[in-house]
C-alpha positions as a Markdown table, in Angstrom:
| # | Residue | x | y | z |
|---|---|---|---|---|
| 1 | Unk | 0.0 | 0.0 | 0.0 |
| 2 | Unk | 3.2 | 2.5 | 0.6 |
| 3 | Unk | 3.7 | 2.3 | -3.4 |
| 4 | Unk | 0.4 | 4.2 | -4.0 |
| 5 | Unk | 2.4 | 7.3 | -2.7 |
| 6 | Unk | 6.2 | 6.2 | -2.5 |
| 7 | Unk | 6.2 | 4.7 | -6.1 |
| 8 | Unk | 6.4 | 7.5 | -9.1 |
| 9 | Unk | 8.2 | 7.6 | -13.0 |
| 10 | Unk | 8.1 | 10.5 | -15.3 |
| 11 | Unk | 6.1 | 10.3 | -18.4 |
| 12 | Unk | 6.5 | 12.4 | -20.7 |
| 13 | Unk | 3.7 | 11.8 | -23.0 |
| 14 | Unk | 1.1 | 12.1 | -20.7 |
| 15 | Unk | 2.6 | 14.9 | -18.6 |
| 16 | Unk | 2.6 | 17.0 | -22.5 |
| 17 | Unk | -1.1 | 15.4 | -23.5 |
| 18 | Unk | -2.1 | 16.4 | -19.6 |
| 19 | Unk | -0.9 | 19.9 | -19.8 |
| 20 | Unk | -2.2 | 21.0 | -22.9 |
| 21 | Unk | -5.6 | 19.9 | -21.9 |
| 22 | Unk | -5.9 | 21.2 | -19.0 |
| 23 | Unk | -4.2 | 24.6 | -20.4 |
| 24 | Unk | -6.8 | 25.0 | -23.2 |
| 25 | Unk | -9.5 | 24.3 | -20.8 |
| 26 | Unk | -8.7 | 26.6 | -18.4 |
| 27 | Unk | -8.5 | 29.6 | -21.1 |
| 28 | Unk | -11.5 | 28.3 | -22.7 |
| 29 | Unk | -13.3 | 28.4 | -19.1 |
| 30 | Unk | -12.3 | 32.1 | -17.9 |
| 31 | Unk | -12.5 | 33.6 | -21.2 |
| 32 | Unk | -16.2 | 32.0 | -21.5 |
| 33 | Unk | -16.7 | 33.0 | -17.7 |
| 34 | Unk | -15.6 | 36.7 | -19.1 |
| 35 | Unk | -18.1 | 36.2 | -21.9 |
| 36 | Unk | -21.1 | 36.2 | -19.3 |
| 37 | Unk | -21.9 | 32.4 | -20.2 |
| 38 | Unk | -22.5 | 30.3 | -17.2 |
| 39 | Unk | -20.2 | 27.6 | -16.8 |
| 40 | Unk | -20.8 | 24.9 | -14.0 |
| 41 | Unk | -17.5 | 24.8 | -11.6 |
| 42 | Unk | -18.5 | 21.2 | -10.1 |
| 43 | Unk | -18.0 | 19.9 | -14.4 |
| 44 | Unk | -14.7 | 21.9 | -14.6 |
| 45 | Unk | -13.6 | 20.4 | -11.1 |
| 46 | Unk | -15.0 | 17.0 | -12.6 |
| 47 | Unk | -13.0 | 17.2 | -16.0 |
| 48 | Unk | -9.5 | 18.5 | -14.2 |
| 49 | Unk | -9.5 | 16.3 | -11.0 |
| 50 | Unk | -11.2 | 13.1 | -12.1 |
| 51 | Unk | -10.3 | 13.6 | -16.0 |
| 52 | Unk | -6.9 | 14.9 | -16.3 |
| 53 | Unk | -5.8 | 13.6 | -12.5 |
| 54 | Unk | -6.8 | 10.1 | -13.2 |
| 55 | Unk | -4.9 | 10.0 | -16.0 |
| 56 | Unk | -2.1 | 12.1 | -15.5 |
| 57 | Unk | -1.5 | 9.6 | -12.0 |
| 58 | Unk | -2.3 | 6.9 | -14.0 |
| 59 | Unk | 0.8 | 7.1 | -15.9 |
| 60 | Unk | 3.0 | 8.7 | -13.4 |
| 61 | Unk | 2.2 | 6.8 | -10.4 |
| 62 | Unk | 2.3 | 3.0 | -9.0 |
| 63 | Unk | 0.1 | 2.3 | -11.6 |
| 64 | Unk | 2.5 | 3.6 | -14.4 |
| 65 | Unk | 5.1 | 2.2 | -12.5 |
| 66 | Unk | 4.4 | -1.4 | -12.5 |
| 67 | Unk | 2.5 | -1.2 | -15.8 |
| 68 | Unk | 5.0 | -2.9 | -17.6 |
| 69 | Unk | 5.7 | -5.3 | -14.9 |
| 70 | Unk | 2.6 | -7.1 | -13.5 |
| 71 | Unk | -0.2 | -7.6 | -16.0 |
| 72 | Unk | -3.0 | -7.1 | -13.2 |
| 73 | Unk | -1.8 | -3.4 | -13.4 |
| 74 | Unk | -2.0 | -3.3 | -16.9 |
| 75 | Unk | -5.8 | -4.2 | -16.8 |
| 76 | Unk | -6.2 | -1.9 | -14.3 |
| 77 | Unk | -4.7 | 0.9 | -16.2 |
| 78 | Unk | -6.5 | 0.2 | -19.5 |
| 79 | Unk | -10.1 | 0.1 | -17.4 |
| 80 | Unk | -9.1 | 3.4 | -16.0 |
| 81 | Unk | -8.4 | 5.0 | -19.4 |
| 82 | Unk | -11.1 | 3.3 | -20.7 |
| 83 | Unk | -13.5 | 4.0 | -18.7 |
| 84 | Unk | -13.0 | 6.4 | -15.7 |
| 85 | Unk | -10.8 | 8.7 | -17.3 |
| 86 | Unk | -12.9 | 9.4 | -20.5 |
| 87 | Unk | -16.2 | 9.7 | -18.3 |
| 88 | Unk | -15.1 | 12.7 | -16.3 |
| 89 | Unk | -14.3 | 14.5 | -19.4 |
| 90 | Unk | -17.2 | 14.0 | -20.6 |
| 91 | Unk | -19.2 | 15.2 | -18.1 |
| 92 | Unk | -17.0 | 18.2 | -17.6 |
| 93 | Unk | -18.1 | 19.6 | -21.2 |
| 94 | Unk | -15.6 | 20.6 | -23.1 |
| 95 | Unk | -16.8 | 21.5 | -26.3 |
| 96 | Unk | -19.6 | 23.3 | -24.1 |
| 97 | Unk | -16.3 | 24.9 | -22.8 |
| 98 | Unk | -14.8 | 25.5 | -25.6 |
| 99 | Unk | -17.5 | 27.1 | -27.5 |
| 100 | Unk | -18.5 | 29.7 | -25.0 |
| 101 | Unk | -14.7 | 30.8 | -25.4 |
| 102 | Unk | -15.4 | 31.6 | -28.8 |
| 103 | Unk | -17.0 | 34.5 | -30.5 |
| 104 | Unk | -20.2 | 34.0 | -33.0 |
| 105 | Unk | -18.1 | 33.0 | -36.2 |
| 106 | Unk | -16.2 | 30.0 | -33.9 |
| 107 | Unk | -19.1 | 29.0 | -32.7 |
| 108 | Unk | -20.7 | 28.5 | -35.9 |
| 109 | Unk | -17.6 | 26.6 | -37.5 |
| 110 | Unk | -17.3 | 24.6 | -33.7 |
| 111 | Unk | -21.6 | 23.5 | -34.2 |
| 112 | Unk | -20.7 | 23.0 | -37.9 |
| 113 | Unk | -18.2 | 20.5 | -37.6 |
| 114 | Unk | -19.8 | 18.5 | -34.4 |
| 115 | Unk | -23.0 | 18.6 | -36.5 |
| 116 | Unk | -21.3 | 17.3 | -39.7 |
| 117 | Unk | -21.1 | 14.1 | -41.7 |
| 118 | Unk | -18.4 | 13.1 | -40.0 |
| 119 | Unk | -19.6 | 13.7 | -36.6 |
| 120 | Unk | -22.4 | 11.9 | -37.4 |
| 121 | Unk | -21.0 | 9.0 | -38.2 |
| 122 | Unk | -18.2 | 8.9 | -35.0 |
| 123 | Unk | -21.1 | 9.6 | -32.3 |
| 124 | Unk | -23.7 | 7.1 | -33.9 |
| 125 | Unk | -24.5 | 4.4 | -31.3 |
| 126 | Unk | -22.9 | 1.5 | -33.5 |
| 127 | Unk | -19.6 | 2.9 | -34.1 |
| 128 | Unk | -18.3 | 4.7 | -30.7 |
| 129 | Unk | -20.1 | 0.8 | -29.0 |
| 130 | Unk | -18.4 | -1.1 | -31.2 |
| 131 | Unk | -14.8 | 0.6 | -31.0 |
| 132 | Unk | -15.0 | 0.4 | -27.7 |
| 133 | Unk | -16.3 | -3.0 | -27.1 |
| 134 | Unk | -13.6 | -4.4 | -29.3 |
| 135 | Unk | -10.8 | -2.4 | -28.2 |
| 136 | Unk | -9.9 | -4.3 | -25.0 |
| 137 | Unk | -10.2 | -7.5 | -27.0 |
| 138 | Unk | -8.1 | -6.4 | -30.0 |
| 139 | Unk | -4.9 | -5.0 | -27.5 |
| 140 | Unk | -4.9 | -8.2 | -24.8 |
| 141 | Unk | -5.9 | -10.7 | -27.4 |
| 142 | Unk | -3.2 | -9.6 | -30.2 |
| 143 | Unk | 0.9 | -8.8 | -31.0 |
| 144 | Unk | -0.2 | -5.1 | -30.4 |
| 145 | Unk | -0.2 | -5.8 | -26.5 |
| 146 | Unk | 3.4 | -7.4 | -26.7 |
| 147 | Unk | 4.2 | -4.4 | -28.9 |
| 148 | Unk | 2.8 | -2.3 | -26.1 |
| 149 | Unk | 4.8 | -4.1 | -23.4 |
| 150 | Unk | 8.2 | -3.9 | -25.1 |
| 151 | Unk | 8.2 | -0.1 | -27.2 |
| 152 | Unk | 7.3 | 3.1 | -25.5 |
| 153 | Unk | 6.1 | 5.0 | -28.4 |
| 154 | Unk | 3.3 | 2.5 | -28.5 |
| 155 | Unk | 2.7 | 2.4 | -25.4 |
| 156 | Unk | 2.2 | 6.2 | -25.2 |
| 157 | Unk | 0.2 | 5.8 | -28.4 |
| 158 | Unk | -2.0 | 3.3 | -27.6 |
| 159 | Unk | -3.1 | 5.2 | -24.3 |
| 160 | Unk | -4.2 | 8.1 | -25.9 |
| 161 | Unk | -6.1 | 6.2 | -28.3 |
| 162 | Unk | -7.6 | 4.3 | -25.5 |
| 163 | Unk | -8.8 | 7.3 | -23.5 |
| 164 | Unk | -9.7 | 8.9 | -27.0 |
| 165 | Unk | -12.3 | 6.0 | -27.8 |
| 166 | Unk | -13.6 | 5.8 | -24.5 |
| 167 | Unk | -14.4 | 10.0 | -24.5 |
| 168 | Unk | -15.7 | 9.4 | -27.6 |
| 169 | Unk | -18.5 | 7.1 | -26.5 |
| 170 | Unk | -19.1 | 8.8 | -23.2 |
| 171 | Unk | -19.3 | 12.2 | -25.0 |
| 172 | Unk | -21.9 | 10.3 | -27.5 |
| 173 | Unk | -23.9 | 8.6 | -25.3 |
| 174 | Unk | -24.2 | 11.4 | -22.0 |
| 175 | Unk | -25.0 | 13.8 | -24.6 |
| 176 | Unk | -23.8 | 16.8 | -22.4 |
| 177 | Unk | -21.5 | 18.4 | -25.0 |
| 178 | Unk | -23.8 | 19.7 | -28.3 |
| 179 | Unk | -23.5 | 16.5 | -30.5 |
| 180 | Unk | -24.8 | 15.7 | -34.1 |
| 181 | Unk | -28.3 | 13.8 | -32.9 |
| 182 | Unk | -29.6 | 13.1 | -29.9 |
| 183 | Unk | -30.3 | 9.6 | -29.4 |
| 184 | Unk | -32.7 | 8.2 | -26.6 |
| 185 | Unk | -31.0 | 7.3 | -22.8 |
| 186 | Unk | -33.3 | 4.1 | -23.1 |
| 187 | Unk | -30.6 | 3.4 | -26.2 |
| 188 | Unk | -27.8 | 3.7 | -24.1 |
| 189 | Unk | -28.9 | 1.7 | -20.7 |
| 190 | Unk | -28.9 | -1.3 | -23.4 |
| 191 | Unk | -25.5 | -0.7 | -25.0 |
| 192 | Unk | -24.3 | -0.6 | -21.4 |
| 193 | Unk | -25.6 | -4.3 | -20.3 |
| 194 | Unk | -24.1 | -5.3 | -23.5 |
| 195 | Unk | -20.8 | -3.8 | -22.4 |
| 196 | Unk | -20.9 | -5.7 | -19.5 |
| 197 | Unk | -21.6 | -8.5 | -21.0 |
| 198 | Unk | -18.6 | -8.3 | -23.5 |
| 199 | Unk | -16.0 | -7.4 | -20.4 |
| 200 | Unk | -17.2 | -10.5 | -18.5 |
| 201 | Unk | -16.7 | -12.6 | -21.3 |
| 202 | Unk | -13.2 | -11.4 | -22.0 |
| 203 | Unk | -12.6 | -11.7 | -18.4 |
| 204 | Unk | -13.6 | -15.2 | -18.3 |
| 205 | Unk | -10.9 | -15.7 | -21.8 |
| 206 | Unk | -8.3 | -14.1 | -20.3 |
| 207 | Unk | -8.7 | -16.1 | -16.7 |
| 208 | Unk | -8.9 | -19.5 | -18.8 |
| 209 | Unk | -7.4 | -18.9 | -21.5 |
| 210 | Unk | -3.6 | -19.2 | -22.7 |
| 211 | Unk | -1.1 | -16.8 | -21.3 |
| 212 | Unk | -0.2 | -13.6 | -22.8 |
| 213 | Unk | 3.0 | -11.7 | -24.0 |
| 214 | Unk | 5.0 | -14.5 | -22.2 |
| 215 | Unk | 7.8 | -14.0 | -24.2 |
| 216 | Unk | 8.1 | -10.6 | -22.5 |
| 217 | Unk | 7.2 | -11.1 | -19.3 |
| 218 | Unk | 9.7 | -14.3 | -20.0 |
| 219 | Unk | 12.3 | -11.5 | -20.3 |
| 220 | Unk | 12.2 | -9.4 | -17.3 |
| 221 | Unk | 12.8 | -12.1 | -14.9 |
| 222 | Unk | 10.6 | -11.2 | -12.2 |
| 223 | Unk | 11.1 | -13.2 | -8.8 |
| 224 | Unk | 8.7 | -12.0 | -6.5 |
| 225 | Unk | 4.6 | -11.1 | -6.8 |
| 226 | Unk | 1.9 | -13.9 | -8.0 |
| 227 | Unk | 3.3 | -16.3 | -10.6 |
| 228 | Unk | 2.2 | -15.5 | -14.8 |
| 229 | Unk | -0.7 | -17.6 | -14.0 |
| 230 | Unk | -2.4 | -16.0 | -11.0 |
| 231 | Unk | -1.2 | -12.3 | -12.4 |
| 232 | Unk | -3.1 | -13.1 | -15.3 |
| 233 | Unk | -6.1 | -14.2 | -13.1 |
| 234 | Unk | -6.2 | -11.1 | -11.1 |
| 235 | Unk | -6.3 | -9.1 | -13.8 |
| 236 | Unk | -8.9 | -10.8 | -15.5 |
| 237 | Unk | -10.8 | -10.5 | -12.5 |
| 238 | Unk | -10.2 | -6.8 | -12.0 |
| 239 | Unk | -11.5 | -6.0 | -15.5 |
| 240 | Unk | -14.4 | -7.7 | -15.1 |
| 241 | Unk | -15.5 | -7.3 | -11.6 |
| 242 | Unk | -14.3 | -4.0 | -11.5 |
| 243 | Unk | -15.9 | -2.9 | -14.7 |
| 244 | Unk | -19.3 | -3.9 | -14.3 |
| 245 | Unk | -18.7 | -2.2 | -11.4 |
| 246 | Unk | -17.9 | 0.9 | -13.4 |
| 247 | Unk | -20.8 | -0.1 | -16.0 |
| 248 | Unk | -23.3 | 0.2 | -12.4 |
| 249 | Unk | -22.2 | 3.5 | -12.0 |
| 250 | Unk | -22.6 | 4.7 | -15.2 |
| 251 | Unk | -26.0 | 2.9 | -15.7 |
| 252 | Unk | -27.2 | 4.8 | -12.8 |
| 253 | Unk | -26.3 | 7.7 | -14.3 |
| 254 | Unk | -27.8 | 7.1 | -17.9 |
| 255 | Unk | -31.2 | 5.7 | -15.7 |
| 256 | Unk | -31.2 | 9.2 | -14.0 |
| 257 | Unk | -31.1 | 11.1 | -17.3 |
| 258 | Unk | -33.1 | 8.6 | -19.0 |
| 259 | Unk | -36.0 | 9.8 | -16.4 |
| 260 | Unk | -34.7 | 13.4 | -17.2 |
| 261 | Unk | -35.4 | 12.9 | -20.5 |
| 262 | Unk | -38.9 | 10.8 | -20.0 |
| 263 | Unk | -40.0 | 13.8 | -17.6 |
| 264 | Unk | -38.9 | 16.4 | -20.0 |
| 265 | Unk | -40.9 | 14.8 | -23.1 |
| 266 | Unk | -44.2 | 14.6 | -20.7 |
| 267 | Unk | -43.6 | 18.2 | -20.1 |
| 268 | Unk | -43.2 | 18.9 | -23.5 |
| 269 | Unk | -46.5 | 16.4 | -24.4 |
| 270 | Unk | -48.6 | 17.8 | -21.4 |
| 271 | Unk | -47.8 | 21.5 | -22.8 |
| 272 | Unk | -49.0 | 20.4 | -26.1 |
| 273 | Unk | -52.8 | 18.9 | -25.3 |
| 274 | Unk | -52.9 | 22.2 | -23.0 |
| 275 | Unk | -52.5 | 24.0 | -26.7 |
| 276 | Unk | -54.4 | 21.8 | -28.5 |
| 277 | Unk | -57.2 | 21.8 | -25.2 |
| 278 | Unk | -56.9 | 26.0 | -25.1 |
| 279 | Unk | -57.2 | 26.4 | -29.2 |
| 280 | Unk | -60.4 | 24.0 | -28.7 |
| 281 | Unk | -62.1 | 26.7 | -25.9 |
| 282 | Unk | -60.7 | 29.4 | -28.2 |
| 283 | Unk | -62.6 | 27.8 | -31.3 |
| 284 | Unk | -65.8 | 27.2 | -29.6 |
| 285 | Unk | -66.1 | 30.7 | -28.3 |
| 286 | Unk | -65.7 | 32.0 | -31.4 |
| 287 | Unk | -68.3 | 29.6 | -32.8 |
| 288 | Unk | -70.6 | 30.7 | -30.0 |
| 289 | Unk | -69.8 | 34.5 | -30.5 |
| 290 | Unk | -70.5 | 34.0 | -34.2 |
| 291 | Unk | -73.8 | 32.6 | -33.1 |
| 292 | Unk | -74.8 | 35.3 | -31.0 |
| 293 | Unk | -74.2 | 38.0 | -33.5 |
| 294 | Unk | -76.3 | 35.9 | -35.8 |
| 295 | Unk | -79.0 | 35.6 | -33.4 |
| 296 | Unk | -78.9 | 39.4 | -33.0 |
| 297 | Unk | -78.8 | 40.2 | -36.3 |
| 298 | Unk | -82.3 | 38.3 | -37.2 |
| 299 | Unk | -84.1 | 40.1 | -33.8 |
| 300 | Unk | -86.7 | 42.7 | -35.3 |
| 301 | Unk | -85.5 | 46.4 | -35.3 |
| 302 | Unk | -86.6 | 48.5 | -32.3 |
| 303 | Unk | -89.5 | 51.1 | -33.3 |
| 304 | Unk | -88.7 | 52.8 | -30.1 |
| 305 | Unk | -91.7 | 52.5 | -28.5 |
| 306 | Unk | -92.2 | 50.5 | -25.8 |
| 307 | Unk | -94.9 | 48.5 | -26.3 |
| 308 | Unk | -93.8 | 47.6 | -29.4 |
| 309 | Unk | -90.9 | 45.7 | -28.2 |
| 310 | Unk | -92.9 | 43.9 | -25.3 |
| 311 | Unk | -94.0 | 40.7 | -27.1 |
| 312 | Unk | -97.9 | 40.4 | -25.4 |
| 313 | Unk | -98.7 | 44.1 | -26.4 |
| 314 | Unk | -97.2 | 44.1 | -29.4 |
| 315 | Unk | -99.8 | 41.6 | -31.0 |
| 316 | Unk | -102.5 | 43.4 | -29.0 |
| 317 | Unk | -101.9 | 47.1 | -30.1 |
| 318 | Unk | -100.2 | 45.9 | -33.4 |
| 319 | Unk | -100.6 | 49.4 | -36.0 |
């Protein structure tokens, strides 16, 4: 437990990838703050603590540290980038962010391009589910997670493109940020028990299934900590225990705006019939008006005489 703070490497490529983002967000935020535009604190504190901090820790601290050593904290650092990081920066906005930094020409190339052909096709349902239900599979089941192992450039690589995927989805699927189409929560509570599904079953490959990247871990001689077997094991048990435990947290969180949204639409249906109801009264009381002036119009003039208008004396005294 003393490695969680005693235990620390530099990394350059996330310490760079880190501090740009977290420089370009912070302009973006007090220039938009200057703007007038309201900008929630709690999403900024969300996208630079649990975003950026995750990650940046991720790569710096134990669990950088023994990433290339024990493949339990490999798992561990892919779920995280997979899955935590890329969920906190998604719910802290950032193209919300960004486009309140912007003046009215920025923000009209920013909503063109997230609106766009291509946009559309990134945030559709199928493609950010399917990159990122196939991603895990594709690095632990392949040469790329030797490759990985054994050359930093991909290593550095591949973790951006992990945490790129999983933004992607979250950003497509929480629907916080302005994106191409809305799609319905209902949608994404499904996608999520499949996801769960799929990390179970890789869990269950990679407990009884063949070993991987021996060669490397071959190579390091490592003497101490669980044998290849049981490392393998707890990791396989991490990613799957611990990410439907992730995938229950983020289901609660799509079931809560999933009843935001269901509320929202019987707003929006109840204000409708209250329309519909008030141009109905509006209708009839213009039929009924139209009636009246009708009725007044075939009433026989007034003579000006009394008796005339009094309907027993005027057939009595009738001229």
């Amino acid at each position: 437990m003393s490695s969680l703070v005693s235990s620390w490497r530099w990394d350059t490529s996330t310490v760079l990838v880190v501090a740009l983002l977290g420089l370009a967000y912070a302009v973006c935020f007090v220039k938009g703050r200057r703007r007038g535009e309201k900008l929630s604190t709690g999403r900024a504190v969300c996208f630079a603590v649990g975003g950026l901090g995750v990650w940046l820790y991720s790569g710096l601290g134990v669990v950088g540290v023994y990433s290339g050593t024990l493949f339990w904290v490999r798992a561990l650092q892919v779920l995280v980038l997979l899955y935590l990081v890329p969920f906190a920066l998604a719910a802290g906005t950032p193209f919300t962010v960004v486009r309140a930094a912007l003046g009215p020409a920025g923000r009209k190339r920013l909503d063109a391009m997230l609106s766009g052909g291509v946009a559309r096709a990134l945030t559709h349902p199928a493609t950010a589910s399917v990159l990122i239900l196939l991603l895990p599979w594709a690095l632990f089941l392949s040469p790329w997670y030797e490759a990985v192992l054994r050359h930093g450039v991909v290593d550095a690589l591949t973790r951006i493109v992990i945490v790129a995927v999983g933004f992607l989805y979250f950003y497509s699927r929480l629907q916080l940020d302005p994106v191409a189409k809305h799609f319905t929560q209902g949608l994404s509570l499904l996608i999520t028990i499949a996801e769960s599904l799929a990390d179970g079953i890789l869990g269950i490959v990679l407990w009884l299934g063949p070993l991987v990247a021996t060669g490397y871990y071959s190579s390091i001689g490592r003497t101490w900590g669980p044998d290849a077997r049981m490392d393998q094991t707890i990791g396989a048990g991490i990613f799957w225990l611990l990410g439907d435990l992730l995938g229950l947290v983020y289901s609660l969180v799509v079931m809560r705006r999933f009843a935001a949204d269901e509320k929202r639409k019987a707003s929006e249906m109840d204000a409708e019939l209250d329309a519909a109801e008030a141009e109905r009264v509006t209708r009839k009381a213009v039929r009924r008006s139209a009636a009246r002036a009708v009725e007044e119009d075939d009433e026989p003039v007034s003579t000006g005489l009394w008796w005339e208008n009094d309907p027993q004396l005027r057939g009595r005294f009738r001229r």
